[in-house]
DOVOLUM-160186 format. One record per residue: x, y, z negated of N, C-alpha, C in turn. Coordinates in pm, 1 decimal. Each point is the difference from the previous one (the first is absolute). Example, Ala and Ser with C-alpha at 12.3 -4.5 7.8 and 13.67 -1.06 7.14 Angstrom:
2
<<1319.0; -569.0; -780.0>; <-89.0; 119.0; 0.0>; <90.0; 120.0; 0.0>>
<<-35.0; 105.0; 72.0>; <82.0; 119.0; -6.0>; <-77.0; 109.0; -73.0>>
***
This chain:
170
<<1788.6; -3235.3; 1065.1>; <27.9; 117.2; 81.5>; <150.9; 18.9; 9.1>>
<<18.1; -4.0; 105.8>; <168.2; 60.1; 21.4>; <14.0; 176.4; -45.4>>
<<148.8; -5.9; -66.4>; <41.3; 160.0; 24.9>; <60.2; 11.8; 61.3>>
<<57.6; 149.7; -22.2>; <84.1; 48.1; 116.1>; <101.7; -43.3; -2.6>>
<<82.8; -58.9; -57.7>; <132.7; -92.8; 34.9>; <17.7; -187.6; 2.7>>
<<-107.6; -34.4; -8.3>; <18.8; -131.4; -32.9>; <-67.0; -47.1; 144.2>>
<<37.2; 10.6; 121.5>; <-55.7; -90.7; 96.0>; <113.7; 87.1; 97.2>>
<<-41.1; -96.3; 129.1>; <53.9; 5.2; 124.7>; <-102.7; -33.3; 81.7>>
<<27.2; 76.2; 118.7>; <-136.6; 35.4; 147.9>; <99.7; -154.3; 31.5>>
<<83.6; -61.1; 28.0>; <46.9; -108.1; 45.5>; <-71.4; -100.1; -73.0>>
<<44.5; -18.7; -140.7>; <-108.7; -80.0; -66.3>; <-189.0; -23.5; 12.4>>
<<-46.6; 146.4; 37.8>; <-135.4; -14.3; 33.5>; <14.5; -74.0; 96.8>>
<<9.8; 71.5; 125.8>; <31.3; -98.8; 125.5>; <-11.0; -133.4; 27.4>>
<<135.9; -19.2; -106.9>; <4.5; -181.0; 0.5>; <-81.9; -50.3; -66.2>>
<<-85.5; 51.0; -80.0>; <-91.7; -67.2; -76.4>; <-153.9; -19.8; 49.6>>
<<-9.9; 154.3; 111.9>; <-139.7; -45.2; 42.7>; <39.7; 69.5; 159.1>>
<<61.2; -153.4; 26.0>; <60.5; 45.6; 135.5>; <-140.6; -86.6; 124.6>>
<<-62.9; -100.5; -126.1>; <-127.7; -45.8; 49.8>; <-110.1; 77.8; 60.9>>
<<-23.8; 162.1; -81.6>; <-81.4; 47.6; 8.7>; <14.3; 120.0; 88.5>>
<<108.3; -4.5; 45.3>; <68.6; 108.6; 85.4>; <-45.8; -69.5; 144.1>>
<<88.3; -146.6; -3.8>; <-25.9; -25.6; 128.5>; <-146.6; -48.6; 40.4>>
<<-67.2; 30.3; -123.9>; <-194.7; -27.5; 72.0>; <-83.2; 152.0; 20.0>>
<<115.2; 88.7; 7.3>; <-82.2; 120.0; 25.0>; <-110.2; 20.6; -83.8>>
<<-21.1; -44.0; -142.9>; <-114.5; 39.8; -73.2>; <-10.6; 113.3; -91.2>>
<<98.7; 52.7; 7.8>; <2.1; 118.9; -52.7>; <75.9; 44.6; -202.3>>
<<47.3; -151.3; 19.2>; <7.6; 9.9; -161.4>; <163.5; 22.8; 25.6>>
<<90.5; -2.6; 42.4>; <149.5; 57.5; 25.3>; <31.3; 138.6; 162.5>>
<<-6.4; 60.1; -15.1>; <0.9; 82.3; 45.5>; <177.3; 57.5; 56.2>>
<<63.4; 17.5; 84.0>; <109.1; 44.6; -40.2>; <33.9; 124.2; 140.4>>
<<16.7; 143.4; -62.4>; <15.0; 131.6; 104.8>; <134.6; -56.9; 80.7>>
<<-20.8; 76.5; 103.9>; <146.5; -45.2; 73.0>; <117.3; 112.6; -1.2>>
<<129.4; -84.7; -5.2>; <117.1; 100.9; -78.4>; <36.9; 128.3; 111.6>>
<<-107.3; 98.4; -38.5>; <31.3; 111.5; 57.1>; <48.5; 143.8; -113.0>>
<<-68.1; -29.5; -95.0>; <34.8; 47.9; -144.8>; <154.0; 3.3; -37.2>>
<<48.2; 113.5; -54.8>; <92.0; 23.0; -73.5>; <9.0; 75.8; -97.5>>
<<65.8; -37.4; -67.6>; <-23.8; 22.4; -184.5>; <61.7; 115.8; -48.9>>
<<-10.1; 113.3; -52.2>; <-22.2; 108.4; 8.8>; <4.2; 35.4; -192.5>>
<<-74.0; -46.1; -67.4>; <-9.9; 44.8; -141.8>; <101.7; -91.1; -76.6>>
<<-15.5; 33.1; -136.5>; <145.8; -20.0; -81.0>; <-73.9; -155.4; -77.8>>
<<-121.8; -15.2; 12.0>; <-14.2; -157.5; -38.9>; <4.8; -99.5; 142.6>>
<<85.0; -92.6; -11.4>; <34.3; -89.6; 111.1>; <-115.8; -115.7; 42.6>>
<<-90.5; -30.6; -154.4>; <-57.5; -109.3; -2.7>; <-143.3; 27.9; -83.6>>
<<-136.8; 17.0; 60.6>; <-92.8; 12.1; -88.9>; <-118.0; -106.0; 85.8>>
<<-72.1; 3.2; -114.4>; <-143.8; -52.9; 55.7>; <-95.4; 89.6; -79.5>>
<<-152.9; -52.3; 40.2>; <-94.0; 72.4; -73.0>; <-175.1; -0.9; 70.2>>
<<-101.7; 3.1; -25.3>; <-114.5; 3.6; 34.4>; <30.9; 123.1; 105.7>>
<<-109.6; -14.3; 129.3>; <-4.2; 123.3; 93.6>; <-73.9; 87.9; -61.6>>
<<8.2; 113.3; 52.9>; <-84.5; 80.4; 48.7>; <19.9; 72.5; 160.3>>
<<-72.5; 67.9; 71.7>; <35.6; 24.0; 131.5>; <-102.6; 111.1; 16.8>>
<<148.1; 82.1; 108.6>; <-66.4; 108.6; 38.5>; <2.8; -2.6; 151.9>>
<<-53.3; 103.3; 83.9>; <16.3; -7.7; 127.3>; <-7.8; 96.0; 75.2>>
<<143.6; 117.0; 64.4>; <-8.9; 100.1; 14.1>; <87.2; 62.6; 95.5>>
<<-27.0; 84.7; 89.9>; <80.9; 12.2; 87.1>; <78.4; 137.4; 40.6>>
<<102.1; -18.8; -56.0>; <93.7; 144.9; 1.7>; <-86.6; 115.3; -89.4>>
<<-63.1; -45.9; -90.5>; <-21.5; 75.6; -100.7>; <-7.7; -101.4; -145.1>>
<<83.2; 72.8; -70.8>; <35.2; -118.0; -118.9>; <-99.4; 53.1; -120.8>>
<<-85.7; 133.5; -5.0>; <-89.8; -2.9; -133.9>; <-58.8; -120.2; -80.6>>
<<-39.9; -137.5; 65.1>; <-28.1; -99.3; -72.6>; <125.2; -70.8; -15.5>>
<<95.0; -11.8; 61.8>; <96.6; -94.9; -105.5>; <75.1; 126.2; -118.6>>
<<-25.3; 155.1; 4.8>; <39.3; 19.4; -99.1>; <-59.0; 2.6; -110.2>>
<<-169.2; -22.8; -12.1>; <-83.7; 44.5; -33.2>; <-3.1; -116.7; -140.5>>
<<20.1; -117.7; 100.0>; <17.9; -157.2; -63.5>; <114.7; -24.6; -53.5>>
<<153.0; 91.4; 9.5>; <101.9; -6.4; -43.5>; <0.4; 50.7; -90.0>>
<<-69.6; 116.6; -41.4>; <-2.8; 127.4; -129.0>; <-115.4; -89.1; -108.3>>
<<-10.6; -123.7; 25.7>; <-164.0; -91.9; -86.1>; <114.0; -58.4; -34.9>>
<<-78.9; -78.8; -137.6>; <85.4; -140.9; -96.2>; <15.8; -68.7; 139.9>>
<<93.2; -110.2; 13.7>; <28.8; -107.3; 50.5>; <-43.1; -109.5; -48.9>>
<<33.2; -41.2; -110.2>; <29.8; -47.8; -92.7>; <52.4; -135.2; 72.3>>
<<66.1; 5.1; 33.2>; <97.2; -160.1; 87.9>; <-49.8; -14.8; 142.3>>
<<-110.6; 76.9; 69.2>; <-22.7; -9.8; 69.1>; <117.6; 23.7; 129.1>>
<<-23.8; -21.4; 142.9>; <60.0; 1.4; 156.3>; <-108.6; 95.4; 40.8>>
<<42.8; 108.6; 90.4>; <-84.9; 79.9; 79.9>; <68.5; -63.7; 136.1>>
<<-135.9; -56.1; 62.0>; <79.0; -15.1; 198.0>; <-117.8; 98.0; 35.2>>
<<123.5; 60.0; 83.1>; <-36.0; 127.2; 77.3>; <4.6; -13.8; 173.9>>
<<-164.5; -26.6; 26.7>; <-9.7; -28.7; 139.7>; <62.1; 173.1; 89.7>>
<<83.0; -28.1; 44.8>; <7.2; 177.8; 42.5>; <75.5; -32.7; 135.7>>
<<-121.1; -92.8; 84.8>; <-34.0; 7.3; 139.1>; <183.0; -10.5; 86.5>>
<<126.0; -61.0; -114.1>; <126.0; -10.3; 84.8>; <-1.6; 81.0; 66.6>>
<<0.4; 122.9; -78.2>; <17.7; 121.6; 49.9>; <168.6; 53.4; -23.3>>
<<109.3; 40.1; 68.2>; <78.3; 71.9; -30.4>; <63.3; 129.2; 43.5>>
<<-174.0; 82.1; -3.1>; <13.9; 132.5; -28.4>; <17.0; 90.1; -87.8>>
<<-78.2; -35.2; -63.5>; <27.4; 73.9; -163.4>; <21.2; -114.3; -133.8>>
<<33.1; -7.7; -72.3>; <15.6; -19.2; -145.8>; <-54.6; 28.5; -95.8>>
<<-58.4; -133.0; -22.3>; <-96.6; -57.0; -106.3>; <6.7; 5.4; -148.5>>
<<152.1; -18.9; -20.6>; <30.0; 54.0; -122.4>; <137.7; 1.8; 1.8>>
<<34.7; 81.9; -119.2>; <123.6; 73.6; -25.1>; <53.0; 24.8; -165.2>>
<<73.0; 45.2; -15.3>; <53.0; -5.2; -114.5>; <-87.2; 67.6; -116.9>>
<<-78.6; 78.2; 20.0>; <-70.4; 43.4; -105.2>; <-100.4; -106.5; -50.7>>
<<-89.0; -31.8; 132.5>; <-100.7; -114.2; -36.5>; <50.8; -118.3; -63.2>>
<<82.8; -23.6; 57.9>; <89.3; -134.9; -27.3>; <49.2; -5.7; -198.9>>
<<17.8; 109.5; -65.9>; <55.7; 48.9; -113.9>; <-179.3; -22.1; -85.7>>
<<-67.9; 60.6; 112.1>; <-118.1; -10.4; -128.6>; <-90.1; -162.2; 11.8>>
<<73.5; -57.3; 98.9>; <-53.0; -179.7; 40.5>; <59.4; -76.1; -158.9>>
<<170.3; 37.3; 22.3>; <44.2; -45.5; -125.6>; <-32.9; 60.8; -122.0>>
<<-45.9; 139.2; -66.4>; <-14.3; 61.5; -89.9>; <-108.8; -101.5; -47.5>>
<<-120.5; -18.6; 85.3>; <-137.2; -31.7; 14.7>; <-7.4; -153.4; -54.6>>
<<88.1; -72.2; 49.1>; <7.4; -152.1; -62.0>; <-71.9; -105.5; 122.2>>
<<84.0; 72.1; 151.7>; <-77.4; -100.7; 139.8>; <182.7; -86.1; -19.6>>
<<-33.6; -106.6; 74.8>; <81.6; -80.0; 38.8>; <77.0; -7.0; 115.1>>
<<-96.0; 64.4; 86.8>; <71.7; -11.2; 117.5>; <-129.2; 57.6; 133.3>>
<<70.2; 37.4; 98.5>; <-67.5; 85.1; 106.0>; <52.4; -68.6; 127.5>>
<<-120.7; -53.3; 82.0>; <109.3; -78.8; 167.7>; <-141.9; 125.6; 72.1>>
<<119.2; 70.2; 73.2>; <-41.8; 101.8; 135.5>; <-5.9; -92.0; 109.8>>
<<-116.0; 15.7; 98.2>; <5.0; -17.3; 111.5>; <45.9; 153.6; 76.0>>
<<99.4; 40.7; -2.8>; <45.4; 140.9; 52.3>; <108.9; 25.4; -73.5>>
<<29.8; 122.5; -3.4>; <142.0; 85.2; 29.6>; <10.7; 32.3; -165.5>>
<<124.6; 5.4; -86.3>; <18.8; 71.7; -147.3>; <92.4; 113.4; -3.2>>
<<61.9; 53.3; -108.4>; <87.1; 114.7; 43.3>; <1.8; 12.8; -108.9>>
<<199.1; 103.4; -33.0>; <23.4; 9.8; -106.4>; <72.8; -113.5; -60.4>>
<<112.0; -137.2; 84.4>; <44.7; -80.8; -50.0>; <92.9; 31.1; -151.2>>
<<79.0; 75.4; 29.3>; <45.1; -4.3; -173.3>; <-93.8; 13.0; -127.1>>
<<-118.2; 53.7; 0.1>; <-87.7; 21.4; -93.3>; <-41.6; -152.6; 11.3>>
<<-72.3; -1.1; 128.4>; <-121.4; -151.6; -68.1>; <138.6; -85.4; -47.3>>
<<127.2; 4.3; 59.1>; <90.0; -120.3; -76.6>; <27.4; 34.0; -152.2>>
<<-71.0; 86.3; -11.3>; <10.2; 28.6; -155.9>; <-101.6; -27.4; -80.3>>
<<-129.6; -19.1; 85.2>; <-120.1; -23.7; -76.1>; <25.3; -145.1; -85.2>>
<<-35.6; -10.2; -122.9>; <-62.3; -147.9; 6.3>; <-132.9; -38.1; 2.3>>
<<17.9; -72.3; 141.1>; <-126.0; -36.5; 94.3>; <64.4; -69.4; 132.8>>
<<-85.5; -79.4; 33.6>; <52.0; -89.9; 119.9>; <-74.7; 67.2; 108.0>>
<<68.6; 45.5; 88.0>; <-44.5; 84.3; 134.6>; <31.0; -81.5; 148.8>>
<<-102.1; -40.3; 51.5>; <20.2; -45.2; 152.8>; <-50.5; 74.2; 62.0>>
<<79.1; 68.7; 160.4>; <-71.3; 68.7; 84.4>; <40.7; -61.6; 139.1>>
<<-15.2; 43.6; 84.1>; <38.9; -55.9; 139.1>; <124.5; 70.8; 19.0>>
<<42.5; 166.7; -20.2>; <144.1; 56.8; 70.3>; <-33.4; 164.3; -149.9>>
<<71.4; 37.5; 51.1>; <69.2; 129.5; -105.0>; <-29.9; 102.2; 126.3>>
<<-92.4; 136.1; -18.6>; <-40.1; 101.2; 69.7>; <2.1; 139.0; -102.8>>
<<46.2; 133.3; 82.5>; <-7.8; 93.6; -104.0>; <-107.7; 34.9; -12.6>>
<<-90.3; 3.8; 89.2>; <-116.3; 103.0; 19.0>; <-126.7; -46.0; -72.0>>
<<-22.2; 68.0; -104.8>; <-92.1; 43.4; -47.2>; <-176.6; -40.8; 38.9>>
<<-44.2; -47.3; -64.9>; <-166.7; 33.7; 75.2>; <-58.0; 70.4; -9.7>>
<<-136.2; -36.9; 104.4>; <-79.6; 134.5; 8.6>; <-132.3; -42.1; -124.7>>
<<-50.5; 109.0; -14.1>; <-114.0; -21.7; -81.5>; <-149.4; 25.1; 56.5>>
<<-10.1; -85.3; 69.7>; <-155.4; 21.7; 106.8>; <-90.7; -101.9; -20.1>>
<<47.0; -167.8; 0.9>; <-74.4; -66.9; 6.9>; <1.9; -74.2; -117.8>>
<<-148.1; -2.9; -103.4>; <64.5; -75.8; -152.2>; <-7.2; -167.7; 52.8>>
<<-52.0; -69.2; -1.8>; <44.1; -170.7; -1.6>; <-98.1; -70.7; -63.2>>
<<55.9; -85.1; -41.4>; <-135.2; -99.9; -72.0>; <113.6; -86.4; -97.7>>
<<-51.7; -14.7; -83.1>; <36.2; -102.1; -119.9>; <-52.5; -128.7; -55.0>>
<<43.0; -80.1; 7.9>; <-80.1; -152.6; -68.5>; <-72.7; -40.6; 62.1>>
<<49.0; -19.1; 147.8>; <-52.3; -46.6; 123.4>; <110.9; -86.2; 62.7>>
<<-27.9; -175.1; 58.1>; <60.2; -110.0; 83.1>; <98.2; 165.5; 126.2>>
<<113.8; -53.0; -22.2>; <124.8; 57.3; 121.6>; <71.9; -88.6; 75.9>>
<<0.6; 24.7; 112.6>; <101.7; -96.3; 61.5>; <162.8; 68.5; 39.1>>
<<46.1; -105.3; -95.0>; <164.9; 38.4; 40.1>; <53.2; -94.7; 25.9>>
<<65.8; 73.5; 162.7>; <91.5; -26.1; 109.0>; <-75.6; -170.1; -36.9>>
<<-118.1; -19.3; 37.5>; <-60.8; -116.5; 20.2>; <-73.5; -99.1; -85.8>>
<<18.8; 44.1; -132.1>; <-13.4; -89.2; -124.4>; <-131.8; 86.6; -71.7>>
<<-87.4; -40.7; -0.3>; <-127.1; 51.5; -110.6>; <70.6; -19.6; -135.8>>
<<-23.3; 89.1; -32.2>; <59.7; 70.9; -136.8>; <-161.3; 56.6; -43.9>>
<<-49.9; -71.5; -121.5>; <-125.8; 54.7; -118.2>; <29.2; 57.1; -111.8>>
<<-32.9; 56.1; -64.9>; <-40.3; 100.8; -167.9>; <23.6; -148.7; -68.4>>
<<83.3; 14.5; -77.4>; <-56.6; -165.5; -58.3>; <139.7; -73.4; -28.7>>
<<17.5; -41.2; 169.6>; <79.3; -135.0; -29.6>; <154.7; 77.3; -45.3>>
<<97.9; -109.8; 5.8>; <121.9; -5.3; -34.8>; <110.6; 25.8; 81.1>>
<<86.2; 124.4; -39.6>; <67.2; 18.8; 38.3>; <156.4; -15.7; -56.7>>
<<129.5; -110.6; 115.6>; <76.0; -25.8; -73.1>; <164.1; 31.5; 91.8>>
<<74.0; 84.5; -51.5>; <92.6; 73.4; 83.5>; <148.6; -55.4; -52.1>>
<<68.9; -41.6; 61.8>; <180.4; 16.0; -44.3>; <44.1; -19.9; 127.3>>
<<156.1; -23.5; 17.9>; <91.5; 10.3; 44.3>; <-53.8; -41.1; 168.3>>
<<-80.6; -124.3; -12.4>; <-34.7; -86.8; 113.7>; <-112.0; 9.8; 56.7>>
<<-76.4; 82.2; -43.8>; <-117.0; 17.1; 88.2>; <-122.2; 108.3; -90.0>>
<<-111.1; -11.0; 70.8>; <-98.9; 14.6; -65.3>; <-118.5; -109.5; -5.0>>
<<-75.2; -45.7; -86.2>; <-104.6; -109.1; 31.4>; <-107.2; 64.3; -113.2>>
<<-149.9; -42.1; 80.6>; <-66.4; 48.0; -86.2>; <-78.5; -129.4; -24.3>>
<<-116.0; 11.1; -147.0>; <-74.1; -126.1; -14.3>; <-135.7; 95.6; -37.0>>
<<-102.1; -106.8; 14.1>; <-135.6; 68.3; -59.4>; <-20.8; 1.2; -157.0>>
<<81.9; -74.4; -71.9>; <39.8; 19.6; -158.6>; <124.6; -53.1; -18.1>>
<<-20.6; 41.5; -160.1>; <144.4; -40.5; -70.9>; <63.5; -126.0; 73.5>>
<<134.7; 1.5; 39.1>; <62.9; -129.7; 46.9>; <19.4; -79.7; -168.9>>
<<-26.2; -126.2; 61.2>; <42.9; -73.2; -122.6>; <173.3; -15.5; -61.2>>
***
């Protein structure tokens, strides 16, 4: 099992650059629309996934739970109306023992999450707040910005990208 500092998304790549280009699903890689946002630069970790739209009660719900090394990807429909998470949630992601959080949508509160330790990807930085109307679903297949993302597989973040696998990379 890899940790959180001993690999590179370049190194996956080159290593199962076979399995990328057969579309089978075992290298996965989001496209660089993400920008990095929390005070860890580089994490990996088993998924979990939520899926929610301009109402964040399940990613806080799952942020305020153990982590325990886990990645929350947060399908939130590339939305940048409201903000998915923010500096409070973000404080109890790291309190909690998650690794890291990739938004499909909007975050807020950059000096805080750059204070969290926790690796934060979102699409852009928004002030506004969400609403609390619609709850979401949890530990359910999401598609972000094109890539099936499952409960399960592997999630692996630094400088160069994001790539996901269906387990531990070797």
């Amino acid at each position: 099992m890899t940790s959180t500092t001993d690999f590179a998304t370049c190194d996956l790549c080159d290593a199962h650059k076979a399995a990328y280009a057969a579309g089978d699903g075992n290298l996965r890689v989001l496209p660089p629309v993400f920008h990095d946002y929390g005070g860890r630069r580089k994490f990996c970790g088993p998924v979990l996934t939520v899926k929610c739209f301009e109402d964040n009660s399940p990613v806080k719900a799952a942020l305020e739970s153990p982590g325990d090394g886990r990645v929350l990807v947060v399908d939130g429909g590339g939305s940048l109306r409201r903000a998915l998470i923010g500096g409070n949630i973000a404080a109890a992601a790291a309190k909690n023992g998650w690794a890291g959080v990739v938004i499909d949508g909007a975050a807020r509160d950059k000096a805080e999450l750059a204070a969290c330790d926790v690796g934060i990807r979102a699409l852009a930085l928004l002030p506004m707040p969400t609403d609390r109307k619609v709850p979401g679903q949890t530990g359910i297949a999401v598609l972000i910005q094109g890539v099936w993302v499952r409960p399960g597989d592997w999630l692996y973040a630094d400088e160069d990208g994001i790539v996901v696998t269906p387990a531990p990379a070797a």
